[in-house]
py3Dmol code that shows the C-alpha trace and the ligand (Angstrom):
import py3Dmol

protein = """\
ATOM      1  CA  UNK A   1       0.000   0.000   0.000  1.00  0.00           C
ATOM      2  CA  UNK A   2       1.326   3.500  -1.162  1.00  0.00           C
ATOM      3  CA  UNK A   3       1.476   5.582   2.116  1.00  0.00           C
ATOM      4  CA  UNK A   4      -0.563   8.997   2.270  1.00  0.00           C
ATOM      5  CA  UNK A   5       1.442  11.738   3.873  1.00  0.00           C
ATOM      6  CA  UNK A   6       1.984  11.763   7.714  1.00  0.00           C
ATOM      7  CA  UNK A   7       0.954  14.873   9.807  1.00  0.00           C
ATOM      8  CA  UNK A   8       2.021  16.053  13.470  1.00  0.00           C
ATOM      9  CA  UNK A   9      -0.372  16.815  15.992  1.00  0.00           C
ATOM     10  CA  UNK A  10       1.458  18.664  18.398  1.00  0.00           C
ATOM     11  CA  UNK A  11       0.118  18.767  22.147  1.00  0.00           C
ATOM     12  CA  UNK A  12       0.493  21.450  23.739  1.00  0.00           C
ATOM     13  CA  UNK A  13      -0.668  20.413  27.671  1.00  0.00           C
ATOM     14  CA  UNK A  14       2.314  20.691  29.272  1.00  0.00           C
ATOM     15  CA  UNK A  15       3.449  24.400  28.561  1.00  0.00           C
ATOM     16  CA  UNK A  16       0.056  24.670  30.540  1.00  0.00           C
ATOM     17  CA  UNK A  17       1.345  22.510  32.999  1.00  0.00           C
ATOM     18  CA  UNK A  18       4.658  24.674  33.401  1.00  0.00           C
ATOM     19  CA  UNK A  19       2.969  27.654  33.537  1.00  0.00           C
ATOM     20  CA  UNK A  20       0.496  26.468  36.130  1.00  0.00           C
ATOM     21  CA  UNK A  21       2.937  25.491  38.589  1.00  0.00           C
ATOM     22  CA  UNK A  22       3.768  28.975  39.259  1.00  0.00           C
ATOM     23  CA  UNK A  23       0.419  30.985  38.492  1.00  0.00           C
ATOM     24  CA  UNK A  24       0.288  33.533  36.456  1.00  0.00           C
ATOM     25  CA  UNK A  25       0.951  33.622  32.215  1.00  0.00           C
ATOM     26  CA  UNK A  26       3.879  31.974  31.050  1.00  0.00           C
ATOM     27  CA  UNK A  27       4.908  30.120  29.791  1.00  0.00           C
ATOM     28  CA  UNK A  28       1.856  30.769  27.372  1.00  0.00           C
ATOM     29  CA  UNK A  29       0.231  27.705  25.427  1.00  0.00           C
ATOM     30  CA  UNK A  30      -1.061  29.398  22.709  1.00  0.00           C
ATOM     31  CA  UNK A  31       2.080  30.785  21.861  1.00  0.00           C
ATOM     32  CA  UNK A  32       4.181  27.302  22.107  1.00  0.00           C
ATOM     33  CA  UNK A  33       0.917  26.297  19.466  1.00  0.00           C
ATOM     34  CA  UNK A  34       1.913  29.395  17.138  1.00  0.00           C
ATOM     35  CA  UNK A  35       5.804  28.196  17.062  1.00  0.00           C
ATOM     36  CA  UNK A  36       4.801  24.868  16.548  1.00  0.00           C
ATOM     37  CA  UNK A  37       2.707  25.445  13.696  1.00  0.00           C
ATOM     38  CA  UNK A  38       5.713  27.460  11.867  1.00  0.00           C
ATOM     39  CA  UNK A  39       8.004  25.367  12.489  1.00  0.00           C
ATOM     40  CA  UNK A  40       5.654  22.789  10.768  1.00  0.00           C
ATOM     41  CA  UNK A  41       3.419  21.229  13.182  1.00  0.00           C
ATOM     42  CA  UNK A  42      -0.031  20.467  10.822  1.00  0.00           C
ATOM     43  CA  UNK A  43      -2.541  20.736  14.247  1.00  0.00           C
ATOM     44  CA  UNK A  44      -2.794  21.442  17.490  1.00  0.00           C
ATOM     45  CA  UNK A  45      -3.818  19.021  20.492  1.00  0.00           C
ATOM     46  CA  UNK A  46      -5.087  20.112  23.801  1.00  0.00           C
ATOM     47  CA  UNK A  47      -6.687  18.501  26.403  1.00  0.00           C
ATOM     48  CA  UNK A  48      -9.425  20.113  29.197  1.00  0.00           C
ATOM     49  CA  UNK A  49      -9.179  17.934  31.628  1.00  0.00           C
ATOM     50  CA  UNK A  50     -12.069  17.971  34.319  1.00  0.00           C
ATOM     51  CA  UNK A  51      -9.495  18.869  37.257  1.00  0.00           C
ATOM     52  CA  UNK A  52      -7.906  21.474  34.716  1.00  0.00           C
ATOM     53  CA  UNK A  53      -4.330  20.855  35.569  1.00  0.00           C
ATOM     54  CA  UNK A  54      -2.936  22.117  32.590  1.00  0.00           C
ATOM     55  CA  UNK A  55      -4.954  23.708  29.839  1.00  0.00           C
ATOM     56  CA  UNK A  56      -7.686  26.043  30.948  1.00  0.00           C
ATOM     57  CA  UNK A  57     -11.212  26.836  29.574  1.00  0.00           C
ATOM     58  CA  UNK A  58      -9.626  30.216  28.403  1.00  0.00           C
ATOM     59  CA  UNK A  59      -6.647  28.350  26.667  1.00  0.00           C
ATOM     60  CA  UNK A  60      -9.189  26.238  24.198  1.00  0.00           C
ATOM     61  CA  UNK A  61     -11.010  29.782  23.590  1.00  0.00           C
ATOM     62  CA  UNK A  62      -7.733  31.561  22.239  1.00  0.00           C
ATOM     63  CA  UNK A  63      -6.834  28.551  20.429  1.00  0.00           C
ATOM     64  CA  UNK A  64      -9.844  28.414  18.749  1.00  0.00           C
ATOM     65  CA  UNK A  65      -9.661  32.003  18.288  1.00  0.00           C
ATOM     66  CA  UNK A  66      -6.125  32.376  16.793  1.00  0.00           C
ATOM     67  CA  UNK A  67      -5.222  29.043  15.200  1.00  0.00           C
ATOM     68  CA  UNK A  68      -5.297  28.665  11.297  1.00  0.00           C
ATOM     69  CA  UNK A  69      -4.697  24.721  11.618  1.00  0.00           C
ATOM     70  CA  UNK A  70      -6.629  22.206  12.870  1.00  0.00           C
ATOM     71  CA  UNK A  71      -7.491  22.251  16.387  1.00  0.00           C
ATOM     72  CA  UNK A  72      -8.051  18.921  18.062  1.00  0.00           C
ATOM     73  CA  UNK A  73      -9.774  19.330  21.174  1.00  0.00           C
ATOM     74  CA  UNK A  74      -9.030  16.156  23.401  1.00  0.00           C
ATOM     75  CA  UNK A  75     -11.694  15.614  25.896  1.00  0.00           C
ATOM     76  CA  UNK A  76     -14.059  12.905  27.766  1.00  0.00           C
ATOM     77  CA  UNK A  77     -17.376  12.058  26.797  1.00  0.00           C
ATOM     78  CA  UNK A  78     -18.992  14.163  29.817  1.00  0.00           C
ATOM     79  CA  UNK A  79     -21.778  16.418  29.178  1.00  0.00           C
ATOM     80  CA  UNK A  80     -19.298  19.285  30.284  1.00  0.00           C
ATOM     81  CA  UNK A  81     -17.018  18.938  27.913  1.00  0.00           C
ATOM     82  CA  UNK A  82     -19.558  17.926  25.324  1.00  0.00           C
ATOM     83  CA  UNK A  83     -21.100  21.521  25.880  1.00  0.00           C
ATOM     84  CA  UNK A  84     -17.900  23.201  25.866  1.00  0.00           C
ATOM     85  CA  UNK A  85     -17.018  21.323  22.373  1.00  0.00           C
ATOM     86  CA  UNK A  86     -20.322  22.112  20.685  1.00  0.00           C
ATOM     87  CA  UNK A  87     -19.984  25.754  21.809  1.00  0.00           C
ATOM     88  CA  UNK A  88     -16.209  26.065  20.326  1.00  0.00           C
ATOM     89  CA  UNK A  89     -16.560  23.430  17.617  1.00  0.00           C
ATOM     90  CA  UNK A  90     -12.766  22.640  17.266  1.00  0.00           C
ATOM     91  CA  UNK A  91     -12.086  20.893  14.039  1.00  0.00           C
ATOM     92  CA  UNK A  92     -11.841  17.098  15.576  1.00  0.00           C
ATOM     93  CA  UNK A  93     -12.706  15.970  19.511  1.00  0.00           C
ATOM     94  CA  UNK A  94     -10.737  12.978  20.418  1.00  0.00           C
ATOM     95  CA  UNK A  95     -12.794  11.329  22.974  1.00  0.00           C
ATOM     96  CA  UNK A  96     -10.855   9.891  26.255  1.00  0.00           C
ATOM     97  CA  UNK A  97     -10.956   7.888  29.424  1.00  0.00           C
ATOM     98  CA  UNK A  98     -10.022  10.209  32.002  1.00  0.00           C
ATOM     99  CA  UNK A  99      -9.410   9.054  35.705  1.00  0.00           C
ATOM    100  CA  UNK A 100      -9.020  11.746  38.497  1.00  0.00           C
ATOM    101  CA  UNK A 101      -5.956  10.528  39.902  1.00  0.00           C
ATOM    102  CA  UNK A 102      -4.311   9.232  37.053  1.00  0.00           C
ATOM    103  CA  UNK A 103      -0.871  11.247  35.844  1.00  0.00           C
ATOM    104  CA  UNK A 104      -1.726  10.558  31.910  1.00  0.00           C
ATOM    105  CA  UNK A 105      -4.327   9.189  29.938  1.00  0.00           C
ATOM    106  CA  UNK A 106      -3.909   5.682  30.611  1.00  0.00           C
ATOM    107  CA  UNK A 107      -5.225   2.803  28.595  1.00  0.00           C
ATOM    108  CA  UNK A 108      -7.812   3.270  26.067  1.00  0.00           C
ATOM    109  CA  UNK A 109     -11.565   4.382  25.807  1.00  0.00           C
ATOM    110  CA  UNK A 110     -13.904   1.137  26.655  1.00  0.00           C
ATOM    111  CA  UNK A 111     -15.812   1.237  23.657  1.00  0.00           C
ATOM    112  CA  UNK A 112     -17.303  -1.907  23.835  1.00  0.00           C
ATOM    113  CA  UNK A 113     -18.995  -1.601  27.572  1.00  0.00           C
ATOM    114  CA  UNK A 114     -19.207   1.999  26.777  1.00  0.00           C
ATOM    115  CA  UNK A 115     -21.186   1.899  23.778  1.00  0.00           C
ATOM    116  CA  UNK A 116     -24.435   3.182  25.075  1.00  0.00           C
ATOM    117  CA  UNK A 117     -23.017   6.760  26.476  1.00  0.00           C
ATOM    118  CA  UNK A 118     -20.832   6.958  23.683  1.00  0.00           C
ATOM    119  CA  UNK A 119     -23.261   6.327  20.670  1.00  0.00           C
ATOM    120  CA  UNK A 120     -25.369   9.402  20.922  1.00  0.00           C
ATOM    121  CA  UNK A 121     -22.241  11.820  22.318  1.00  0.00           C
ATOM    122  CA  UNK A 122     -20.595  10.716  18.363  1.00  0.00           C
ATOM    123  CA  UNK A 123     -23.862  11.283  17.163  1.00  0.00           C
ATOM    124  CA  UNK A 124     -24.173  14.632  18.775  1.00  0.00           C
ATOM    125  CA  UNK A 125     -20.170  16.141  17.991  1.00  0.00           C
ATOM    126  CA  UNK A 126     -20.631  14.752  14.215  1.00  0.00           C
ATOM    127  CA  UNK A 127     -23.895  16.532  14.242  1.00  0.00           C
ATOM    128  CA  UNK A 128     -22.108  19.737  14.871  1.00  0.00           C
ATOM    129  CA  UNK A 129     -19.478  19.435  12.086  1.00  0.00           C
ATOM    130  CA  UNK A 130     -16.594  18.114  14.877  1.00  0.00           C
ATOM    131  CA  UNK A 131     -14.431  15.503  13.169  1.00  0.00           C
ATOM    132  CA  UNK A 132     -14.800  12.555  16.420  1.00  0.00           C
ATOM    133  CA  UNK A 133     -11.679  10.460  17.099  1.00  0.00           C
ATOM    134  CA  UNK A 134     -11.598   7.733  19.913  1.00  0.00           C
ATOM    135  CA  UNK A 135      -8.733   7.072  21.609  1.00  0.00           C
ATOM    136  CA  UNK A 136      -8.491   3.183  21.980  1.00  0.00           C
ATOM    137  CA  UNK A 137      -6.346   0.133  22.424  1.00  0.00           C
ATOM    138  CA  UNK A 138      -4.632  -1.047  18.807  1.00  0.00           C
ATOM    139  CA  UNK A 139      -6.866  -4.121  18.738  1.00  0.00           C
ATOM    140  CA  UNK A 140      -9.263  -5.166  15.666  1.00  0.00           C
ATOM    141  CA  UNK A 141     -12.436  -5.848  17.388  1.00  0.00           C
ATOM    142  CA  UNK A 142     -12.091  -2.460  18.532  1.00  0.00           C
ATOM    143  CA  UNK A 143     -11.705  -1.287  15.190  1.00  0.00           C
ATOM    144  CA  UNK A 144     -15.240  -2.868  14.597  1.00  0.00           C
ATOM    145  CA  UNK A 145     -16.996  -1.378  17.603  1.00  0.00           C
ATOM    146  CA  UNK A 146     -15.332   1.813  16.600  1.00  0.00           C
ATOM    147  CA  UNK A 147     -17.182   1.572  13.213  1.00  0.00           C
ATOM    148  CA  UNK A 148     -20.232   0.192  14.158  1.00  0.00           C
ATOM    149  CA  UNK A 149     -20.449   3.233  16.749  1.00  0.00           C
ATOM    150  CA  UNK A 150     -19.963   5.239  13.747  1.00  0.00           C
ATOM    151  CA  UNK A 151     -16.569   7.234  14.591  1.00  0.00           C
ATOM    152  CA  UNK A 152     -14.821   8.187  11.510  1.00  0.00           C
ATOM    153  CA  UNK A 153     -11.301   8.227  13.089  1.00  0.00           C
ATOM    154  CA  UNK A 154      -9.839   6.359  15.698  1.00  0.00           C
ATOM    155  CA  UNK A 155      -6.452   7.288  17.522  1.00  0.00           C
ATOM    156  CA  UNK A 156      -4.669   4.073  18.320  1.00  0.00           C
ATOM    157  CA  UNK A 157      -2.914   3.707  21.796  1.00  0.00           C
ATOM    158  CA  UNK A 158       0.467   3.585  21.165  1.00  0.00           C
ATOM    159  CA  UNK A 159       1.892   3.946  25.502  1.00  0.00           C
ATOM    160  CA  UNK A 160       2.447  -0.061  25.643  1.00  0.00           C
ATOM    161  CA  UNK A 161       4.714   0.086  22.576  1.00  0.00           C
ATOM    162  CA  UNK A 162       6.800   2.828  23.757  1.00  0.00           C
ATOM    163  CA  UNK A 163       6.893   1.152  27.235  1.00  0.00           C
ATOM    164  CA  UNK A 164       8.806  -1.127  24.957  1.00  0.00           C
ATOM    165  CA  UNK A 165      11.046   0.525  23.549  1.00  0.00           C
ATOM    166  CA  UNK A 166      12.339   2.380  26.838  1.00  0.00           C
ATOM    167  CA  UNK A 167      12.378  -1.130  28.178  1.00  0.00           C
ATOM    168  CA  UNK A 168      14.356  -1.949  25.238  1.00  0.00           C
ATOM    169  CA  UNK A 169      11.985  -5.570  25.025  1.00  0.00           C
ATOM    170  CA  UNK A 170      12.607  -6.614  20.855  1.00  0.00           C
ATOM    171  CA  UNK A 171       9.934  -9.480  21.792  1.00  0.00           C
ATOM    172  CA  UNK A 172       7.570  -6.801  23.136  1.00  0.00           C
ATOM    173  CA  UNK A 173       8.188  -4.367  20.771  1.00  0.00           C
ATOM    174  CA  UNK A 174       7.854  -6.582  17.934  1.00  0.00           C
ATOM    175  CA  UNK A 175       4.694  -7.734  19.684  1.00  0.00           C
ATOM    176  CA  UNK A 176       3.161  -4.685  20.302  1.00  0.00           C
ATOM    177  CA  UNK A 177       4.501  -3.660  16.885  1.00  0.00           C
ATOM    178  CA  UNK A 178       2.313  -6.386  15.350  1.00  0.00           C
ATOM    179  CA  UNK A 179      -0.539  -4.954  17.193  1.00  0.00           C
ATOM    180  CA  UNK A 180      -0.475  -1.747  15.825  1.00  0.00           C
ATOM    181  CA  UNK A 181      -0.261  -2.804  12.409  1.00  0.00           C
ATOM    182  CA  UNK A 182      -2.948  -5.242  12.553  1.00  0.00           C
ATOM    183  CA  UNK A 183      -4.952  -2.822  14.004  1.00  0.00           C
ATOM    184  CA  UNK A 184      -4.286   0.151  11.421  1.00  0.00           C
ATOM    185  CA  UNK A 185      -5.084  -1.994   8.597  1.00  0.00           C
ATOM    186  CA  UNK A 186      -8.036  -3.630   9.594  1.00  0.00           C
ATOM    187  CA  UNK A 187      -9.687  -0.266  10.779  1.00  0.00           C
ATOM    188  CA  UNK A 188      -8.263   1.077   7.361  1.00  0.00           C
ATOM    189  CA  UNK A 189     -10.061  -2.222   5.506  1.00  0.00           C
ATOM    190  CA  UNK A 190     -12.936  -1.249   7.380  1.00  0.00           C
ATOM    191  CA  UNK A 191     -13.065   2.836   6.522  1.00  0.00           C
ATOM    192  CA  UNK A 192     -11.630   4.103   9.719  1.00  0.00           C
ATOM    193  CA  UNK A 193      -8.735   6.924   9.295  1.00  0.00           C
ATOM    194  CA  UNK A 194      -6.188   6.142  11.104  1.00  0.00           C
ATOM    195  CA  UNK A 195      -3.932   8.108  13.906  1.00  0.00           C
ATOM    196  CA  UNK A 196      -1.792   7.092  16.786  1.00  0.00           C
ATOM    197  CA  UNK A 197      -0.181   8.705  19.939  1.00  0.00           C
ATOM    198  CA  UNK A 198       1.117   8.782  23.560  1.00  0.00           C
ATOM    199  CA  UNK A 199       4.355   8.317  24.140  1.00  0.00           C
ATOM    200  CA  UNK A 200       5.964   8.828  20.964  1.00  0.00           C
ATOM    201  CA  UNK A 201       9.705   9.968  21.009  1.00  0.00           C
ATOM    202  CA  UNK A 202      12.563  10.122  18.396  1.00  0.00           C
ATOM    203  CA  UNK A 203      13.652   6.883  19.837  1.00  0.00           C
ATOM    204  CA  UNK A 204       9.911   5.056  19.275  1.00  0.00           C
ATOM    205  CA  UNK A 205       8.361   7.385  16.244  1.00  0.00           C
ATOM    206  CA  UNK A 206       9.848   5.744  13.325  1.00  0.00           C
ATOM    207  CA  UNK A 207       8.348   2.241  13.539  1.00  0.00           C
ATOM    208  CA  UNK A 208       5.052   3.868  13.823  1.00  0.00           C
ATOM    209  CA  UNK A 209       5.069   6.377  11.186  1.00  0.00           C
ATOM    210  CA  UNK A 210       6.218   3.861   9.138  1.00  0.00           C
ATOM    211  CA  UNK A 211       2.454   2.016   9.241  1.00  0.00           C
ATOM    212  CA  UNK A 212       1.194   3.234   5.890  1.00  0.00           C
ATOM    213  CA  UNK A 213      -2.589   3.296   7.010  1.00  0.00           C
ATOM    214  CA  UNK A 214      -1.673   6.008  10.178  1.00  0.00           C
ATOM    215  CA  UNK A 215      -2.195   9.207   8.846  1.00  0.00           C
ATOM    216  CA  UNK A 216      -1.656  11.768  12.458  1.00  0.00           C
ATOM    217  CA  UNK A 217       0.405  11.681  15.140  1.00  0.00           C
ATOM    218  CA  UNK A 218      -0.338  13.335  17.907  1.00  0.00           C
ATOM    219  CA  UNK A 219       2.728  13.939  20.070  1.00  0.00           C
ATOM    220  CA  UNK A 220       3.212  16.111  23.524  1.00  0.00           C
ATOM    221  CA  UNK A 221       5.516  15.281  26.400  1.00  0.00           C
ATOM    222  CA  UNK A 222       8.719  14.224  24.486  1.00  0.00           C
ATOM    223  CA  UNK A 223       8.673  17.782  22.058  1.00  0.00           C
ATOM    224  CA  UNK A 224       7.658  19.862  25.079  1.00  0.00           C
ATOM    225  CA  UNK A 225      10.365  18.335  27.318  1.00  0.00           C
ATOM    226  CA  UNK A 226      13.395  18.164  24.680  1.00  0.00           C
ATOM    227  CA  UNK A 227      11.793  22.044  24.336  1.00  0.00           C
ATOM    228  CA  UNK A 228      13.808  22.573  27.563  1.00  0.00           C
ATOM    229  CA  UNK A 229      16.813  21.715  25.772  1.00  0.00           C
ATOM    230  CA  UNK A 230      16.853  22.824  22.004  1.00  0.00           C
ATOM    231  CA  UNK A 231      14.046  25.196  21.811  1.00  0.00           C
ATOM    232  CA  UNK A 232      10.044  24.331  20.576  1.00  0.00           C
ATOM    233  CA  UNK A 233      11.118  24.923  17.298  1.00  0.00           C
ATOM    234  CA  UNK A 234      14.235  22.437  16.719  1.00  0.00           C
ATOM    235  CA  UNK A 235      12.174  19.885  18.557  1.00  0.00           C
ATOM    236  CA  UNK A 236       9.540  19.948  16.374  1.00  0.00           C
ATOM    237  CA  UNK A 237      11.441  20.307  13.522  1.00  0.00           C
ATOM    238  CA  UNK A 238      13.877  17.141  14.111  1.00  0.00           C
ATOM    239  CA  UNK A 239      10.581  15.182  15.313  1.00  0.00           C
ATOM    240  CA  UNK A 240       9.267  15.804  11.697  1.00  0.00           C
ATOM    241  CA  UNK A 241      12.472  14.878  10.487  1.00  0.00           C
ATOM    242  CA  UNK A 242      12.352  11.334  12.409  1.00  0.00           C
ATOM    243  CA  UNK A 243       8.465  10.862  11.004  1.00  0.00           C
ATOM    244  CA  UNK A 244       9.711  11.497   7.412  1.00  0.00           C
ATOM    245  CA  UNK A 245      12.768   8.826   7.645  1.00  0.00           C
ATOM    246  CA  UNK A 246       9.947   6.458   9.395  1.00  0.00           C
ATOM    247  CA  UNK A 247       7.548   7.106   7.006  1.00  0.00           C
ATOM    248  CA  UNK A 248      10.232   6.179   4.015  1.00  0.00           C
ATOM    249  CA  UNK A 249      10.116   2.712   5.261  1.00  0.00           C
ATOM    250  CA  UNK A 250       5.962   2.328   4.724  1.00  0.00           C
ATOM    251  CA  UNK A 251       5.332  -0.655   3.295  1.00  0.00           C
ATOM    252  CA  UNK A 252       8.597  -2.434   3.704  1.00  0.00           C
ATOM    253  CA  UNK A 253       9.585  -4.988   5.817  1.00  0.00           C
ATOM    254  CA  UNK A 254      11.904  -3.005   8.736  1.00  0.00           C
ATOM    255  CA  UNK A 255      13.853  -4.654  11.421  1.00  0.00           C
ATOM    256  CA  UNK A 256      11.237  -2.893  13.734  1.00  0.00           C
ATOM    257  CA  UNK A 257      12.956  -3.756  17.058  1.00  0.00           C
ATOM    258  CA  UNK A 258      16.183  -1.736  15.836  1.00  0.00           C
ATOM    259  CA  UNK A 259      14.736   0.731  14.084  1.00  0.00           C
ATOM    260  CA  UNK A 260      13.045   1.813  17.486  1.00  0.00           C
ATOM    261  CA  UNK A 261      16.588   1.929  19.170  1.00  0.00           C
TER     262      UNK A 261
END
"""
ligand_1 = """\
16
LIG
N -3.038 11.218 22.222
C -3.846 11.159 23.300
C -5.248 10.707 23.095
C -3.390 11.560 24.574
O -4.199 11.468 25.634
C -2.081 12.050 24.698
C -1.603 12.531 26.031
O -2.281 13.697 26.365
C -1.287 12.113 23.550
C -1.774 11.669 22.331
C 0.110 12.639 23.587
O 0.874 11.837 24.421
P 2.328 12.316 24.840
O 2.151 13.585 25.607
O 2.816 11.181 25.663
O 3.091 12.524 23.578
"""
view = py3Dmol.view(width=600, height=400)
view.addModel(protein, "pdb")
view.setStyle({"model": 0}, {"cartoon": {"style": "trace"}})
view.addModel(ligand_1, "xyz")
view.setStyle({"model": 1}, {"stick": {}})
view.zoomTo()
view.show()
């Protein structure tokens, strides 16, 4: 399969989160989104979480304000944040689990046992022109229930492969690899559009962007936090770089394990 081109989500949470721990307005979010974008970032993720620990309500109004790219608006399915979303309309939601005291978003949505809040909240954010993503485990009966829910996108899990690849486990990463793939074409076969994120690093990114039916990543922690050290805009840039080299490799049969090294 000929590989469509790649783009970068670029998350944005945790200049929120710096900025939080100290009050006040900086470092600002929604100028981190602006350097990301020109420095060639092709959308901007942020997430309004319930407790808002990092992006505020006022952040997700001047993005929506200012931004020329997408906006994807990563949220759960709670009639908050389903009234905040239909009042901004972002380009996409990407619906998520979200657990109080967790650190991250861990593990994806339960779409299966879920399917009864979630059909009519799709039906709802589709209704009002939002492009609806769930965020869910790289498996293919989830790619079914995904469809059959009537999501248009799903953003596959990617945490347990990079897990992986810190813990430097071929066998796992190979396996979770495997997953991934399986995953992407199936809910390709099946009509989904494909994306992928959490976790995703220059050591872990080129595997992934090297699965020809992914079409976004969505990537945060690792450009904000190599940010520290090179600036938002050399992060970005060499993170594109690393996506382009994976995505070279679509279709063809890569030594996975060391291309993740
Ligand atoms: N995609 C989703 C759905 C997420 O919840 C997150 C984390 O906010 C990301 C992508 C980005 O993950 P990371 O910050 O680890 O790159």
């Amino acid at each position: 399969m000929k590989a469509s081109p790649l783009r970068l989500g670029v998350n944005i949470d945790h200049v929120a989160t710096v900025r939080n721990a100290r009050g006040g307005a900086h470092p600002d979010p929604i100028r981190a989104a602006h350097l990301a974008v020109l420095a060639g970032a092709d959308g901007i993720t942020a997430h309004l979480r319930e407790d808002r620990r990092h992006i505020r309500d006022q952040d997700m109004e001047r993005l929506k304000r200012q931004l020329f790219v997408p906006l994807n608006f990563e949220m759960a399915a709670t009639e908050e944040m389903i009234g905040i979303a239909l009042r901004l309309r972002p380009h996409a939601c990407c619906l998520v689990p979200e657990k109080r005291e967790e650190r991250t978003t861990e593990g994806g949505l339960d779409i299966i046992g879920g399917a009864d809040h979630l059909r009519p909240v799709i039906r709802e954010l589709k209704g009002a022109g939002i492009r609806v993503s769930l965020f869910v485990e790289p498996e293919r009966d989830i790619m079914d229930a995904a469809c059959e829910l009537g999501a248009p996108v799903v953003e596959l899990h990617t945490g347990t492969y990079c897990e992986a690849v810190l813990e430097g486990d071929r066998a796992r990463i190979e396996h979770e690899l495997t997953r991934l793939r399986g995953a992407a074409a199936h809910g390709a076969g099946i009509g989904l559009e494909i994306h992928a994120g959490h976790g995703l690093d220059l050591q872990s990114v080129r595997p992934v962007a090297a699965i020809p039916e992914i079409v976004e990543l969505n990537i945060g922690h690792s450009l904000i936090g190599e940010a520290i050290f090179l600036g938002l805009d050399e992060a970005v840039r060499g993170m594109r770089i690393a996506m382009d080299e994976g995505r070279l490799q679509a279709g063809e049969p890569a030594d996975a394990a060391s291309a993740a090294r």
